[in-house]
N, C-alpha and C positions, 0 to 999 in steps of 0.2 A: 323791329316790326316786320310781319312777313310782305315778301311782295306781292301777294294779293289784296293786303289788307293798303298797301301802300297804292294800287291801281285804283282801289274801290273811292278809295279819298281824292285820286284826283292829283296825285303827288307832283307825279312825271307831269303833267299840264302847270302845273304851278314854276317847277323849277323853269320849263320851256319859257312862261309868260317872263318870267322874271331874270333868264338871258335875254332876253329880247331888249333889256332896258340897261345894260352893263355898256362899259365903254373899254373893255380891254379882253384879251386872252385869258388873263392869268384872273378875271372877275370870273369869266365863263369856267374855267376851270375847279374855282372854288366854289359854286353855284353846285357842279357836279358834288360834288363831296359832303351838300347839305343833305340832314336825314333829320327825319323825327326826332323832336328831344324824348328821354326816354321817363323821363320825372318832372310831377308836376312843381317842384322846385325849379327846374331849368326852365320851362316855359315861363312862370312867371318872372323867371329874370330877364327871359328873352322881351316879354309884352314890358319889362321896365325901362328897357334898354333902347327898344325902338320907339315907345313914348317919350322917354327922355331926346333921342333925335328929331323928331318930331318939332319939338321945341327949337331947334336951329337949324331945321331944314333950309328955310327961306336964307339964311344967312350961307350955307355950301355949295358951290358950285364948281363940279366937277367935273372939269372939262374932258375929252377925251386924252389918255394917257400911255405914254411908247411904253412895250414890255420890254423892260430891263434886265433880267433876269439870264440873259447869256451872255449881256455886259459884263453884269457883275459875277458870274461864272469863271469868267476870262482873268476878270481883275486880280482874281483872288490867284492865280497864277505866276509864279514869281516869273517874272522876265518878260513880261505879256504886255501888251501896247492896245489901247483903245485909241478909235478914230476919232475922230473931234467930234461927229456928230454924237457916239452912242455916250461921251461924255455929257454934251450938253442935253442927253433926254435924262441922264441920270441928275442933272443940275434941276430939270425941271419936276420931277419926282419928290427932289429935296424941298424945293422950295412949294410944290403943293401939299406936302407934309408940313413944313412950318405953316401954313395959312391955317390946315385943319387942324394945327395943336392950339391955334390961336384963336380959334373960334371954339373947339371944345374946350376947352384948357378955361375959357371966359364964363361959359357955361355951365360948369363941372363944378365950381360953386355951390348950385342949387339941384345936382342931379349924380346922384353916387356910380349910376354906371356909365356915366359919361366922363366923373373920375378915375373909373379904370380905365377908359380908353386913351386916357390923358395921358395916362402912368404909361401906359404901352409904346405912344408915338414917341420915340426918342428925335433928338434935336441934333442936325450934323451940323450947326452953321459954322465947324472949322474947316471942314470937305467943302461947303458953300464957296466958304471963301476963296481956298486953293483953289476951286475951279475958275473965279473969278477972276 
């Protein structure tokens, strides 16, 4: 889509409105990255997707969350030490992943794109543990 057609819509106030309501860096970041879908196929999976959450909204809450993402940069580094803190945000990450796999995952039942999202979140609870 061009970017006048994208100013005229309103785009950039939208994506502004809807950082404003994100609780982390790397939410703000992927926010940037949103664009127009470009077929009316993809929107209506988008309008399925967010009806479907809609549906267990009231059931998530999600708290504000530490960007991990230079922890786990590190990790992947052989020989490389994390502090105890950037281990226990990556503990908390994990475990607010199992809560949302457990509420979508409950839901996904009666809602085919809340089944994808199911399939997506994988499950560390052997990493849970070790951390424990």
């Amino acid at each position: 889509m061009r970017e006048r057609d994208l100013l005229r819509l309103g785009f950039d106030e939208i994506k502004k409105r809807l950082k404003s309501l994100v609780h982390s860096d790397a939410t703000v970041e992927a926010v940037e990255k949103i664009f127009p879908k470009r077929s009316a196929e993809e929107v209506k999976q988008e309008i399925a997707l967010l009806e479907s959450l809609s549906e267990v909204r009231d059931d998530v809450v999600l708290p504000q969350f530490p960007d991990i993402r230079e922890a786990l940069s590190r990790a992947r580094i052989e020989g490389s030490h994390l502090s105890v803190d950037e281990i226990l945000n990556i503990l908390k990450i994990l475990e607010l992943v199992r809560e949302l796999r457990k509420i979508i995952g409950s839901a996904s039942e009666f809602h085919e794109p809340l089944r994808r999202i199911a399939r997506r979140l994988h499950g560390f609870s052997g990493l849970e543990n070790l951390i424990l």
